[in-house]
C-alpha positions in Angstrom: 55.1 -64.7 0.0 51.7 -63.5 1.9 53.6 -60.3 2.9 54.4 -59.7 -0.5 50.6 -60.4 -2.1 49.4 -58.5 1.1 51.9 -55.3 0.1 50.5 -55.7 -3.8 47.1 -55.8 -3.0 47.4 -52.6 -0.8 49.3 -50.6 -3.8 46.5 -51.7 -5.9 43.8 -50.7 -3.9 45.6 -46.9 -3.3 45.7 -46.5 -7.2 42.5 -47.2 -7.8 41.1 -45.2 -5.3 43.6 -42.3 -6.0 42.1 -42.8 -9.9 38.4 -42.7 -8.6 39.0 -39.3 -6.6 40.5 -38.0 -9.3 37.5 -39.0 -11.6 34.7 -37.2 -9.3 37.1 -34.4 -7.9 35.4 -30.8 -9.3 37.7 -28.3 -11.3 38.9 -25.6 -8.2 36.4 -22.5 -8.6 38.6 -19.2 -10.1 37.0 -15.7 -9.3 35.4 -14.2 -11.4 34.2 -17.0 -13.4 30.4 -18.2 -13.2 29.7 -21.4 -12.3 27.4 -23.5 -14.7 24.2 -24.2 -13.7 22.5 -27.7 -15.1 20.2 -27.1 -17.3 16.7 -27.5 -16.1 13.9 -29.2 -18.7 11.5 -27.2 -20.1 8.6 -29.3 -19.3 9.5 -28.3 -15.8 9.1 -24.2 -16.5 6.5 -22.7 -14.9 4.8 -18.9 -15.7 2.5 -18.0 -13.9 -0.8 -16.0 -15.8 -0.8 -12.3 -15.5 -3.2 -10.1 -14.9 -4.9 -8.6 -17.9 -7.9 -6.2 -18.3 -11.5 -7.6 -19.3 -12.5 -6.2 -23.2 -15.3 -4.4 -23.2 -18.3 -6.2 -25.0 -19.5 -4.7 -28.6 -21.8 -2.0 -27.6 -20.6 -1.2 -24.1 -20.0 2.2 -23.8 -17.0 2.9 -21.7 -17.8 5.4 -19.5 -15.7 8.5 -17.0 -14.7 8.5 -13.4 -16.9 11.0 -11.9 -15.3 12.9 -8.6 -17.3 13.6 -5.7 -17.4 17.2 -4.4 -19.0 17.4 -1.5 -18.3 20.9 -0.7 -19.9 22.4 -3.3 -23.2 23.3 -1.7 -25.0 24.5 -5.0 -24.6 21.6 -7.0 -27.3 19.5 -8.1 -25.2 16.8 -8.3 -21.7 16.9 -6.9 -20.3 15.2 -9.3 -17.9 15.9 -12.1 -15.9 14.2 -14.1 -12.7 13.3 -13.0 -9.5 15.0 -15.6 -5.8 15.0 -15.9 -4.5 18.2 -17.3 -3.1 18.2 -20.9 0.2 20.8 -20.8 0.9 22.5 -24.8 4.3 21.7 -26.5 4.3 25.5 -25.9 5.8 27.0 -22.8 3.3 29.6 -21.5 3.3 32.2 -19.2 1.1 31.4 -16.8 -0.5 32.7 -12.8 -0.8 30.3 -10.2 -4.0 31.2 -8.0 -7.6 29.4 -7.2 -10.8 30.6 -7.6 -11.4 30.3 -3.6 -9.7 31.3 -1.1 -10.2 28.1 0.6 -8.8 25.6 -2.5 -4.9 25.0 -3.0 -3.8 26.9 -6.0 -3.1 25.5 -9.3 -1.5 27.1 -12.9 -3.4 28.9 -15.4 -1.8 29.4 -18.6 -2.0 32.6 -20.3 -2.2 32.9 -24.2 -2.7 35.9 -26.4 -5.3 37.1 -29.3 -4.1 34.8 -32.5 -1.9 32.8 -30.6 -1.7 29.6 -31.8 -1.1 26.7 -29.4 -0.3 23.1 -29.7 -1.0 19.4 -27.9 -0.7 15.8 -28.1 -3.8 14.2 -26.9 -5.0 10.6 -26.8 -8.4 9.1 -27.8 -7.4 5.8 -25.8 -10.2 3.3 -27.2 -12.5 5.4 -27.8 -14.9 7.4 -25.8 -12.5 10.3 -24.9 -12.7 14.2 -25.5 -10.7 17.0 -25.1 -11.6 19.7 -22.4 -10.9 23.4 -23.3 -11.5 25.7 -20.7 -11.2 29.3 -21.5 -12.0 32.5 -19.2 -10.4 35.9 -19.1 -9.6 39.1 -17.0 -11.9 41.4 -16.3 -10.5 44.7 -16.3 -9.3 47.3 -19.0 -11.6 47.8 -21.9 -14.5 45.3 -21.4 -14.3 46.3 -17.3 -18.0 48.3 -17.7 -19.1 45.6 -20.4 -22.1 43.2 -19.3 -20.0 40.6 -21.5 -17.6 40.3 -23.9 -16.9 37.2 -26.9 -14.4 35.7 -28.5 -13.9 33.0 -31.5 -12.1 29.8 -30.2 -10.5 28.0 -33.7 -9.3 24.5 -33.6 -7.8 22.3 -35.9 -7.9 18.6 -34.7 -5.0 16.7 -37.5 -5.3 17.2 -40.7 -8.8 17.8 -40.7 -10.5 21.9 -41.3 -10.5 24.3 -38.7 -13.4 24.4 -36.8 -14.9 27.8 -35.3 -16.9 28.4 -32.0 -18.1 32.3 -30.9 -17.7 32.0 -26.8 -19.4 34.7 -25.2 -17.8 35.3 -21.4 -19.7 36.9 -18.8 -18.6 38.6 -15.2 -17.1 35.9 -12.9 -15.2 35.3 -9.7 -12.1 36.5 -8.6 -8.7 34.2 -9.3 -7.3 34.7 -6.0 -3.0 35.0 -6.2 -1.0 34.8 -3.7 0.8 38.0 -2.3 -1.2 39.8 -5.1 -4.6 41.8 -5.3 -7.2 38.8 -6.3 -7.7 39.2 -10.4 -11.6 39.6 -11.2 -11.6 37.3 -13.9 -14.9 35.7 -16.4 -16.9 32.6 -15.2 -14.7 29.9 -16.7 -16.6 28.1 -20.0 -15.6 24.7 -21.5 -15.7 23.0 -24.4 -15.6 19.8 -25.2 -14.0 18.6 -28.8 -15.1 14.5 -29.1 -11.5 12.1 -29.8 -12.0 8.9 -32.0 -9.5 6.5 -31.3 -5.8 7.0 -31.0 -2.9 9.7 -30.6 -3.8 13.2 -32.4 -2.3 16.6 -32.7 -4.4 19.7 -32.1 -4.1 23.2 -32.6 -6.1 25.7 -30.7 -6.1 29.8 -31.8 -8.1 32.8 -30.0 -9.1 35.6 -32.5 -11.1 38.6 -32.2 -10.3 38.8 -28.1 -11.7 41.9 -27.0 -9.3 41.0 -23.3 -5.8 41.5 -22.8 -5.3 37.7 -22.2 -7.1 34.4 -21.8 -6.7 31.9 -19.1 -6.3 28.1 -21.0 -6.9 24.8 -19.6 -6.8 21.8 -21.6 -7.9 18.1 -19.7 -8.9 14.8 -21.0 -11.1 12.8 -18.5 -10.2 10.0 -16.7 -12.0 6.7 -18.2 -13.4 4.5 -15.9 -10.7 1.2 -15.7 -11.8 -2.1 -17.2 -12.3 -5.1 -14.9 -9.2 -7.0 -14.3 -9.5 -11.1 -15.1 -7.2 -13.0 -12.6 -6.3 -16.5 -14.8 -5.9 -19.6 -12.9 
């Protein structure tokens, strides 16, 4: 009689465990399929603050990045302000030379008399302008001229054109390489104020006494805001 309770209680004890493993054993992994993850509580999500600039105060004037130039000996004060170069949705023939012989060259794009160009440009926040920079060859008919002018028209939106009468003197040479260096006018800018926000301009030459002109558009660099680290 013991040996038979002894014999039932050992059956009994290999079910229930055989039911208990097969209670807590996990499903067998396929490929392919992701496993799930438990869910975590959102009180226990953490993001961290990010970066963000500082606003400028009412009144602050946001000012430019000024480059230093320490080579240039004749300058009162070496420093300029610092530009990124604006291209035209217009592809233009262009030269690629440097008004030294010492300096790296860099493009200038040609444009014609009553060739009309256009560019995006952005006013950012505020505090922003356009820099046209304008100079042509000297040679051909103006060669034995003490200066020559043109009229520079510009139409900023939707707003009227707007007129200025350069006048362009004698300059340096635009040194080219594997070329002659091209005596060329001392370069003149102009600088058209942005208000805030994308525009569309459209900049002409009339009345160009030159074959060509040499055009540079640039918008300065603004000084960056202060960055506020949250904690």
């Amino acid at each position: 009689m013991r040996k038979l309770v002894a014999m039932t209680l050992a059956a009994a004890l290999l079910v229930t465990a055989a039911f208990s493993a097969a209670q807590t054993k996990p499903a067998p992994w396929k490929p392919g399929v992701s496993i799930p993850v438990p869910a975590t509580p959102a009180e226990t999500l953490y993001t961290a603050p990010r970066d963000v600039p500082m606003p400028f105060s009412p009144g602050v004037t946001r000012s430019l990045d000024l480059e230093y130039q320490p080579a240039v000996p004749d300058s009162i004060l070496p420093l300029v302000p610092l530009y990124r170069e604006v291209m035209t949705d217009e592809v233009l023939s262009a030269y690629e030379g440097a008004l030294r012989q010492d300096l790296p060259t860099r493009t200038y794009p040609v444009v014609l008399n009553n060739q009309a160009v256009h560019a995006k440009v952005d006013g950012q926040n505020g505090q922003s302008h356009l820099a046209i920079m304008l100079m042509v060859p000297w040679f051909g008919d103006i060669l034995p001229l003490p200066s020559t002018q043109a009229t520079l028209v510009v139409k900023l939106d939707d707003a009227e054109e707007t007129k200025w009468k350069l006048q362009f003197a004698p300059g340096p040479n635009l040194y080219i390489p594997t070329q002659r260096p091209l005596p060329v006018s001392n370069p003149t800018m102009l600088v058209l104020p942005l208000t805030a926000g994308p525009h569309k301009v459209k900049i002409q030459l009339k009345d160009l006494k030159a074959q060509y002109a040499f055009l540079m558009l640039g918008e300065p660099v603004l000084t960056p805001p202060a960055i506020a680290h949250p904690r």
